[in-house]
C-alpha positions as CSV (number, residue, x, y, z in Angstrom):
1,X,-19.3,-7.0,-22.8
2,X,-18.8,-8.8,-19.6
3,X,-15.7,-10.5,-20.3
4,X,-14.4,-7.1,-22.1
5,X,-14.6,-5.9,-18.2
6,X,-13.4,-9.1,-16.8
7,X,-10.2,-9.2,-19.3
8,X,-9.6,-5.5,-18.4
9,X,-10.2,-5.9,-14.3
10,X,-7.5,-9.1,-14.6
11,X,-4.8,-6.7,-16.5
12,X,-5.2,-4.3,-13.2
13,X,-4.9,-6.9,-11.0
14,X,-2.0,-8.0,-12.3
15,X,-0.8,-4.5,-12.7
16,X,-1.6,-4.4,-8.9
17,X,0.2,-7.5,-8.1
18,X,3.4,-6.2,-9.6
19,X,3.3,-2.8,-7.8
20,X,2.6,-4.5,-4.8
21,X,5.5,-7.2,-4.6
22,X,7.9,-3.7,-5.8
23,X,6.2,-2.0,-2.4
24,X,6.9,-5.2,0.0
25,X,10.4,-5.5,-1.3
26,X,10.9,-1.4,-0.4
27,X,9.3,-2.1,3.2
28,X,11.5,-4.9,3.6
29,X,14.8,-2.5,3.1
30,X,13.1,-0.5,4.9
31,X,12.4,-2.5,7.8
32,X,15.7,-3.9,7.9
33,X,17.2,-0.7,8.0
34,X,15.0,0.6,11.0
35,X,16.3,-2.9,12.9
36,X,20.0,-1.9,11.9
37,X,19.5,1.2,13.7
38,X,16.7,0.4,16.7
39,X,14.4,2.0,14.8
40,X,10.8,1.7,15.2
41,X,9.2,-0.2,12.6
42,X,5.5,1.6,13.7
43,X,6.0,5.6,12.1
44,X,3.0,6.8,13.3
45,X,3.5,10.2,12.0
46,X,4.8,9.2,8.6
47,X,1.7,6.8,8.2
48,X,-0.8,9.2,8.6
49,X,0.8,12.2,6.2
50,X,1.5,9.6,3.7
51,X,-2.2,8.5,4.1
52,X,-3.6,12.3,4.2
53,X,-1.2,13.0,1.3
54,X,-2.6,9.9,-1.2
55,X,-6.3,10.8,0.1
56,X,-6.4,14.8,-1.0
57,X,-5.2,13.9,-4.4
58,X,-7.5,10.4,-4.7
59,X,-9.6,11.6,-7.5
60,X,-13.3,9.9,-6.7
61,X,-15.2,11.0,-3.3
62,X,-17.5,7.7,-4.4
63,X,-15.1,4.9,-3.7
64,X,-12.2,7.2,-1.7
65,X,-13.4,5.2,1.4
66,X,-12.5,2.2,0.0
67,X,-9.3,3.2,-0.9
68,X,-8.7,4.6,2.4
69,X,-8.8,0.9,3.5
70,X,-7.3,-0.5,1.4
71,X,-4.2,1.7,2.0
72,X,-4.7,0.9,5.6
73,X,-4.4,-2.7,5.0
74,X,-1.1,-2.6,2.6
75,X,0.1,-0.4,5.1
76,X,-0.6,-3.0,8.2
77,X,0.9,-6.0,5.4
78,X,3.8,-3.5,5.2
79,X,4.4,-3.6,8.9
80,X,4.0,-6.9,9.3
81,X,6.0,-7.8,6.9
82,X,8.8,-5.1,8.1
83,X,9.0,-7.5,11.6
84,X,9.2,-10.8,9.7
Protein backbone atom coordinates (compact mmCIF):
# COMPACT_ATOMS: atom_id res chain seq x y z
CA UNK A 1 0.00 0.00 0.00
CA UNK A 2 2.84 2.33 0.82
CA UNK A 3 4.75 2.19 -2.28
CA UNK A 4 1.15 2.43 -4.18
CA UNK A 5 1.31 6.15 -2.44
CA UNK A 6 5.01 6.53 -2.98
CA UNK A 7 4.77 5.56 -6.84
CA UNK A 8 1.76 7.94 -7.12
CA UNK A 9 3.45 11.07 -4.94
CA UNK A 10 6.69 10.61 -7.45
CA UNK A 11 4.30 10.87 -10.71
CA UNK A 12 3.06 14.42 -9.05
CA UNK A 13 6.34 15.45 -8.40
CA UNK A 14 7.39 15.03 -11.59
CA UNK A 15 4.21 16.40 -12.92
CA UNK A 16 5.30 19.36 -10.67
CA UNK A 17 8.71 19.53 -11.89
CA UNK A 18 7.57 19.95 -15.43
CA UNK A 19 5.02 22.73 -14.71
CA UNK A 20 7.46 24.36 -12.85
CA UNK A 21 10.45 24.56 -15.34
CA UNK A 22 7.29 25.79 -18.04
CA UNK A 23 6.58 28.65 -15.19
CA UNK A 24 10.42 29.73 -14.76
CA UNK A 25 10.90 29.86 -18.53
CA UNK A 26 7.49 32.34 -18.65
CA UNK A 27 9.05 34.53 -15.77
CA UNK A 28 12.18 34.58 -17.57
CA UNK A 29 10.31 36.32 -20.81
CA UNK A 30 8.74 37.97 -18.55
CA UNK A 31 11.54 39.47 -16.67
CA UNK A 32 13.39 40.16 -19.64
CA UNK A 33 10.74 42.05 -21.06
CA UNK A 34 10.19 44.25 -17.85
CA UNK A 35 14.25 45.04 -18.22
CA UNK A 36 13.66 45.97 -21.98
CA UNK A 37 11.26 48.43 -20.84
CA UNK A 38 12.52 49.65 -17.06
CA UNK A 39 10.07 47.83 -15.80
CA UNK A 40 9.86 46.70 -12.28
CA UNK A 41 10.48 43.19 -11.89
CA UNK A 42 8.60 43.42 -8.01
CA UNK A 43 4.41 43.80 -9.21
CA UNK A 44 3.22 44.14 -6.04
CA UNK A 45 -0.25 44.54 -7.04
CA UNK A 46 -0.29 41.75 -9.57
CA UNK A 47 1.28 39.33 -6.90
CA UNK A 48 -1.23 39.66 -4.44
CA UNK A 49 -4.54 39.34 -6.95
CA UNK A 50 -2.88 36.53 -8.59
CA UNK A 51 -2.32 35.13 -5.01
CA UNK A 52 -6.00 36.07 -3.68
CA UNK A 53 -7.26 34.75 -7.12
CA UNK A 54 -5.53 31.00 -6.79
CA UNK A 55 -6.52 31.02 -2.92
CA UNK A 56 -10.56 31.51 -3.30
CA UNK A 57 -10.71 28.74 -5.76
CA UNK A 58 -7.95 26.36 -3.72
CA UNK A 59 -10.37 23.65 -2.93
CA UNK A 60 -9.12 22.32 0.81
CA UNK A 61 -9.33 24.98 3.85
CA UNK A 62 -7.05 21.89 5.60
CA UNK A 63 -3.83 22.34 3.69
CA UNK A 64 -4.75 25.91 1.82
CA UNK A 65 -2.04 27.37 4.18
CA UNK A 66 0.45 25.42 2.83
CA UNK A 67 -0.31 26.16 -0.48
CA UNK A 68 -0.35 29.79 0.30
CA UNK A 69 3.41 29.19 0.93
CA UNK A 70 4.30 27.51 -1.31
CA UNK A 71 2.93 29.97 -3.88
CA UNK A 72 4.84 32.53 -1.98
CA UNK A 73 7.92 30.73 -2.44
CA UNK A 74 7.60 30.05 -6.44
CA UNK A 75 6.61 33.39 -6.58
CA UNK A 76 9.94 34.73 -4.61
CA UNK A 77 12.02 31.80 -7.07
CA UNK A 78 10.19 33.71 -9.88
CA UNK A 79 11.61 36.97 -8.91
CA UNK A 80 14.74 35.92 -8.34
CA UNK A 81 15.03 34.32 -11.18
CA UNK A 82 13.46 37.35 -13.28
CA UNK A 83 16.84 39.48 -12.00
CA UNK A 84 19.30 36.71 -12.84
Amino acid sequence: MINEYREKITSIDLEIQKLFCQRMEYAKQIGLYKKEHNLPIFDKKREKELLEMLLSIYPDNQTKKYYKRLMKEIFALSKEHQND
